[in-house]
N, C-alpha and C positions, 0 to 999 in steps of 0.2 A: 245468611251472609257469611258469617263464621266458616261455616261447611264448603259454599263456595270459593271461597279466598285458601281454606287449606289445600284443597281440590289442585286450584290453582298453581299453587308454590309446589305442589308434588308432580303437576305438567311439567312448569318450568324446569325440575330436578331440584328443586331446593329441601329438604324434608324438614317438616314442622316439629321439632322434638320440646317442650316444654323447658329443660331445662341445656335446653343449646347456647353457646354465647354470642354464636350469632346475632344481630341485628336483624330483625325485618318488619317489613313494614309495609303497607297499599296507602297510596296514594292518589286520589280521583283524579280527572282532567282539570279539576280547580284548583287543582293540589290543597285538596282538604283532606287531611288524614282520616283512612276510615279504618284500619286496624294497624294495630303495631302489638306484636309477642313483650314476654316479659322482658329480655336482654334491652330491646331499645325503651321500653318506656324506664327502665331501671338507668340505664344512661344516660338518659336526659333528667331524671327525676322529677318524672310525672306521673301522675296519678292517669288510668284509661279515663275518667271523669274528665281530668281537664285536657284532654290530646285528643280524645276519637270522634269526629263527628263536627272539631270545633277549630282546631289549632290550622292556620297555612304555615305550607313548609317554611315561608320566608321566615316567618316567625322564630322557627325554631332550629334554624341552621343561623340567623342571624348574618354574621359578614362572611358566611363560607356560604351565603344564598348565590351570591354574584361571581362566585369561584367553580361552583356545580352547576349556572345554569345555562352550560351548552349541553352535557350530560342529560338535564332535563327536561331542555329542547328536542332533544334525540330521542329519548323516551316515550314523548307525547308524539314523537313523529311515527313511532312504530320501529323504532333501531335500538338491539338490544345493547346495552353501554358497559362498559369496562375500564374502572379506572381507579390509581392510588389515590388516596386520600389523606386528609389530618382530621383524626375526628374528635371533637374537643367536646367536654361534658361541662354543664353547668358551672360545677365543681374544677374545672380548671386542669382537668385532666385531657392528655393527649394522646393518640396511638396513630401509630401507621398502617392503617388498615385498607383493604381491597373491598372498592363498592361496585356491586352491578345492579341496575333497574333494568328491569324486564316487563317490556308494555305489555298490558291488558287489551285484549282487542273483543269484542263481544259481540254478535252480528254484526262483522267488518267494521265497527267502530273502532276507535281509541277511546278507554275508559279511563288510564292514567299506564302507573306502572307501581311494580313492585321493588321495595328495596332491599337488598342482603347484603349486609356489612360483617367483614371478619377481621381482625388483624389479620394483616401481611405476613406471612412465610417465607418469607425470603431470607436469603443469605449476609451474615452480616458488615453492613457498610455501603450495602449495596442499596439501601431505602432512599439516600439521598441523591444516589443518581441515576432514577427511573421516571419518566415522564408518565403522565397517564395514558396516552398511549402505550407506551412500552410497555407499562404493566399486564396488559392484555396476552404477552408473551410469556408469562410466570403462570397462568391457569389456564385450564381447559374450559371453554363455554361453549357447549354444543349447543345449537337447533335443529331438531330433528325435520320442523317442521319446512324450515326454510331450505336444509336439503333434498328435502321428497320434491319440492318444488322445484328448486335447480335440475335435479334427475328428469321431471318433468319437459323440461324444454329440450333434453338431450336426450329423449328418446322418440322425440317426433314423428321420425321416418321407421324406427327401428318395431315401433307398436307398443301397447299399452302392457308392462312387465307384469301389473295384477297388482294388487294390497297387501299379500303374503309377501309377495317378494320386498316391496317397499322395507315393511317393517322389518323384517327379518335381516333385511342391507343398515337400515339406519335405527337399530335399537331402539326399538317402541311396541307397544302392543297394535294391533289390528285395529281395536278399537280405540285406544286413543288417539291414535292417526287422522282414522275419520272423523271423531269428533272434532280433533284441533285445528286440522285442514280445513274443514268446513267452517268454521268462526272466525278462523284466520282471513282467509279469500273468500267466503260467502258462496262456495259449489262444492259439491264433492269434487274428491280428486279424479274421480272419469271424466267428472264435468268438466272442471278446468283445462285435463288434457286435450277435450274434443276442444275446447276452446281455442289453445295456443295454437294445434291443428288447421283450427279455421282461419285465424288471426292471419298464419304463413300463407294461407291456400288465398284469400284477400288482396294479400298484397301480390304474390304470385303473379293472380291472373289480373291485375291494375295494370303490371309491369310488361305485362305479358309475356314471361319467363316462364310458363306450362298453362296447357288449357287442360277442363275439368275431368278429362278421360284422363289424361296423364297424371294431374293431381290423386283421383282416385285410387290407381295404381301407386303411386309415390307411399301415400298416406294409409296403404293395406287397408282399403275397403274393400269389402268381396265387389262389387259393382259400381258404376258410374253412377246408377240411380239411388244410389244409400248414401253416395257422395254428397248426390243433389240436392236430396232432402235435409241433410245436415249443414250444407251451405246454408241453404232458402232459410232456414231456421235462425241459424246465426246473423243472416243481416237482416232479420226480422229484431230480434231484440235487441243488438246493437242500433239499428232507426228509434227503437221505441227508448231503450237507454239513452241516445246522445237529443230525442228530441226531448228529455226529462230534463236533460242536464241545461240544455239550451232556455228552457222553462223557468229554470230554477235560476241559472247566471238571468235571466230578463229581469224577475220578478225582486232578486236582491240587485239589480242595476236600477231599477224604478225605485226601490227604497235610498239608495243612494242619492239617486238625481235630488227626488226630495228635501233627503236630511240636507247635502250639502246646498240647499237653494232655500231653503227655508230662513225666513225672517227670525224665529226666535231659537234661540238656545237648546238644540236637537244635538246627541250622539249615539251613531249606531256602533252597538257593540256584537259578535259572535257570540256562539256557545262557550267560547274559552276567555271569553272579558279581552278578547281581541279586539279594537277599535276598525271600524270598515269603513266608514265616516261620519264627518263631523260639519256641521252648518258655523258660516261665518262668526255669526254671531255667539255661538259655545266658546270660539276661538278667543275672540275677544273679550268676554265674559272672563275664562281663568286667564289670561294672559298669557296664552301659549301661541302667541304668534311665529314665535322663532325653533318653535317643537318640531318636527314630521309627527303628527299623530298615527297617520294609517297604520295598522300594523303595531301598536305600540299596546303591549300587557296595559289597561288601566289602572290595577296596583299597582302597578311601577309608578302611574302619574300621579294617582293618589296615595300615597303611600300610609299618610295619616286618616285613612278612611277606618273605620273601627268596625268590628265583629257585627254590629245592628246592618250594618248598610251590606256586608255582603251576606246576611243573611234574606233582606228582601231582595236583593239581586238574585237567589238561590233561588226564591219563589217565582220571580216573572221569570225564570228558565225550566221554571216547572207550569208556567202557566198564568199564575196571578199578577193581576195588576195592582198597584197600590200608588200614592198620593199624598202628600203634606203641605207642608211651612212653616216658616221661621226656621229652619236651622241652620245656625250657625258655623262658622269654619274658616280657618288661614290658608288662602293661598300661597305658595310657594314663594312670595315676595312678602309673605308677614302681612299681608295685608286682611280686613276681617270679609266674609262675603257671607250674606244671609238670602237662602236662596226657597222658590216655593217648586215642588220639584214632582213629578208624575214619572214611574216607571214601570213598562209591562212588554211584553212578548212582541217580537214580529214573527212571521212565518214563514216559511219557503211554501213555491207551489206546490207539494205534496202535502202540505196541511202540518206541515211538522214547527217544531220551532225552532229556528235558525239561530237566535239570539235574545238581545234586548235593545229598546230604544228610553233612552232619562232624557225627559224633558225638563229645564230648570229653565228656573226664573227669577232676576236679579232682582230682590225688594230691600237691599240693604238699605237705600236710600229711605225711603218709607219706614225702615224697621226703627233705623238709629232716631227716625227723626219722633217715631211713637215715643220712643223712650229717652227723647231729651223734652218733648212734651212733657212725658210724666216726672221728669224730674223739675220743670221748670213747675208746674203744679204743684209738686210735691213743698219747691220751695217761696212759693206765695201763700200755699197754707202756712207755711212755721211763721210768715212775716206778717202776714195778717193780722195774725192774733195783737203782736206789738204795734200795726198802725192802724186797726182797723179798719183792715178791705178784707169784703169776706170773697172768697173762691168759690164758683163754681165749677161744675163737668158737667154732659151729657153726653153718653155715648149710645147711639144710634141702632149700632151694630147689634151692641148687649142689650139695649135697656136699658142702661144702668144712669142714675143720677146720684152724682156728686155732691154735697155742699158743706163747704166747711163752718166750724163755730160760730163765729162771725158773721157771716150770711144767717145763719139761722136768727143770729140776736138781731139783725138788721128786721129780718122778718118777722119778727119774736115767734117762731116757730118753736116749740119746745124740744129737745134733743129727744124724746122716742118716737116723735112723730116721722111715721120714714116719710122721703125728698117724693114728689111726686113721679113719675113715670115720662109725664110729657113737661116742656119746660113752665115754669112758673109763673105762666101770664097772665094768671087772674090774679095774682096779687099787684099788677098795675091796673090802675084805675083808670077806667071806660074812660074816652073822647081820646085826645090827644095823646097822652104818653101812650095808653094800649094800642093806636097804633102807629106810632112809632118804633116801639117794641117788637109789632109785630112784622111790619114790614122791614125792619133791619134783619132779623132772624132768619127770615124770607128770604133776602138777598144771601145772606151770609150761605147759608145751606143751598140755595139753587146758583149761585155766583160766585162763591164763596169770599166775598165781601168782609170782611172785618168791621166791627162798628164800637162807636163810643159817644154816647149818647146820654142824655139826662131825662129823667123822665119821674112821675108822682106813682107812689105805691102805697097799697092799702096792707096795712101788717095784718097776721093772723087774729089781732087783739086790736083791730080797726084803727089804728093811729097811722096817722098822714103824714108821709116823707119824702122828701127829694133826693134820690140816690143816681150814682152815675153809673153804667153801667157799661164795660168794655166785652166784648166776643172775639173771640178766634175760632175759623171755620178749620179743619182739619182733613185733607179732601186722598183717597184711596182710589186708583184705577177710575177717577173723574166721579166720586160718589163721595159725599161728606158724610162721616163715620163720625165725627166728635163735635162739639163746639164747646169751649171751654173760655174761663174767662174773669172776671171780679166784679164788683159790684160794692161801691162804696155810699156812705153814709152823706147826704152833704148838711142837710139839718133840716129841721122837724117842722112840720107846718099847722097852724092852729086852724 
């Protein structure tokens, strides 16, 4: 990777010298830092630990994020950028310095771009009246590549000059020419030339402004029939290219139609956490009804999203899917949402992954109301004790059974005796009260029914009492998960 990225910055023209004061730095298309030299991590005072691999730019440019990111935008577009700066350290230190990001493009992708920051050299008094624009007039930024390309289009008629001649007009080696060319535009440079060739000869004979014996001749082919064959060729893989493309807008418009029609809480996002769409119901869930989401960075909407969350995001763009609950978070109006939430990969028709889709699910309602249960539990056990009613729980879900002090002396159960598994109803006594017990239970769980009942129980140490007994059903996605409740003492029967 190392080796890569130096490779890179010496394409660019920037040279990697160890102790340079330069600034630089690679940035991916999620703008997740993957290297930075000593000069910039010594500037920001951080450790390569906690910057490479982990840190987003927002982070660490802070309120000059919102000042760089058109610069940033142009970057990721593939437009090499030029512009003065104020570069502020930790430490509260300032310089007027000249920053250029130089995009990464890797089989015709965009990967991110490169950063190289210097202080300004300029003239003095003159820092304060240069826009960033203008600054681009204070240095030289060649692209060798981008001019072989321009030459390109302006030697159409004139015929193909060679590789030698290229590099030899726009300072570059042979071979990094063809390398850079070819990663840049995804053909070699003969290739691309037959192409712009064809592209004119296309419209040409659309317009009917030359037929293919004159195009031939125009275009210095030895013959009409070496013309023909490099035509036929060309609208062979422009058919098969635009019927790819056409494949691929169907296949993310079908994902769309979806998300956006779907009943629950769906958003589609790109490779770059670009939002594509979003179902009514997402909308309504954060309360962004008054947003434009299309289009819209989702850090930007989430802004308090924490390192865990786009690190699983990192994964379902590498492939994996993953899945929770309960967690917690403030919307944007202060408000709490606890949400159950599934996110993984969608694909374009070439098999590839296009982005991600989060499915989330609003259980704050359910969530608060567990845990005002458990506190309302929590405080009939402290009160119990003082008026004797003893507490029970049983949760469903777990296993788990409840019973407070109190219950247990009602029961004279002895405290290491663990609570049973299923609820307690052999300790009422067979005929009437066992089933009354039981059929309230019954209703409660399959109805969720509430009950408050009296009925005769037989203690662990066979003494006969009349206790009253209250339930609450506690009911999840239409399935009762709890029943909780008291159970008091009314007096003792001989």
């Amino acid at each position: 990777m190392i080796t890569k990225i130096i490779r890179d910055l010496t394409h660019a023209g920037i040279e990697e010298d160890p102790n340079t004061t330069a600034k630089i730095a690679y940035w991916d298309q999620d703008l997740i830092c993957r290297y930075a030299n000593n000069a910039y991590l010594d500037w920001f005072g951080l450790n390569p630990g906690d910057m490479i691999n982990k840190i987003h730019i927002r982070e660490l440019m802070g309120a000059l994020y919102e000042n760089n990111q058109v610069y940033i935008n142009g970057a990721l577009e593939g437009q090499v950028q030029v512009f003065k700066t104020d570069l502020v350290s930790p430490k509260g230190e300032m310089r007027d310095s000249i920053a250029t990001y130089w995009p990464v493009l890797q089989d015709n992708l965009r990967k991110g771009f490169y950063v190289h920051v210097e202080e300004a050299k300029l003239k003095e008094g003159s820092l304060n009246l240069v826009t960033p624009q203008e600054t681009a007039k204070f240095i030289e930024v060649r692209d060798p590549i981008a001019e072989v390309e321009k030459a390109l289009h302006e030697c159409i008629f004139s015929g193909f000059p060679g590789i030698a001649n290229f590099a030899h007009r726009h300072f570059i080696s042979e071979t990094k020419l063809k390398t850079s060319f070819k990663v840049r535009y995804g053909k070699s440079i003969f290739a691309y030339y037959r192409f712009l060739q064809m592209e004119l000869a296309d419209t040409y004979l659309k317009e009917k402004k030359a037929n293919k014996k004159q195009l031939a001749a125009l275009l210095n082919f030895t013959n009409s029939t070496n013309f023909l064959i490099c035509y036929q060729k060309h609208l062979k893989e422009k058919a098969g290219k635009t019927a790819i493309e056409e494949l691929t807008k169907a296949n993310d418009d079908r994902y769309k139609t979806f998300i956006t029609q779907a009943p629950f809480a769906l958003v589609m996002l790109d490779d770059r956490m670009i939002i594509k769409a979003a179902s009514q119901k997402y909308v309504d869930d954060y309360h962004l009804n008054e947003q434009a989401l299309i289009g819209t960075y989702y850090y930007d909407l989430f802004p308090a999203l924490g390192f865990q969350w786009k690190k699983i995001h990192k994964a379902a763009l590498n492939g994996k899917a993953q899945s929770g609950e309960d967690y917690v978070f403030e919307r944007q109006n202060g408000s709490k949402l606890c949400i159950k939430w599934d996110i993984r990969p969608w694909r374009t028709q070439e098999g590839k992954i296009g982005g991600i889709i989060i499915f989330t699910e609003d259980i704050t309602t359910t969530k608060f109301k567990e845990d005002e249960n458990a506190k309302i539990l929590e405080i009939l056990n402290t009160a119990s004790e003082l008026i004797k009613i003893g507490v029970w729980k049983k949760n469903f879900k777990t296993g788990v059974t409840f019973w407070s002090k109190v219950m247990r002396a009602i029961l004279e159960v002895p405290d290491h005796v663990k609570a049973p598994s299923e609820l307690a109803l052999e300790y009422f006594k067979e005929g009437k009260s066992r089933c009354r017990i039981e059929e309230a239970t019954k209703h409660a769980i399959e109805k969720g029914r509430a009950f408050d009942i009296k009925a005769e129980i037989l203690t662990a140490k066979g003494s006969r009492k009349l206790v009253r007994v209250v339930g609450y059903p506690e009911f999840k996605n239409g399935i009762c998960e709890c029943l909780f409740g008291i159970i008091q003492e009314l007096k003792a029967i001989r």
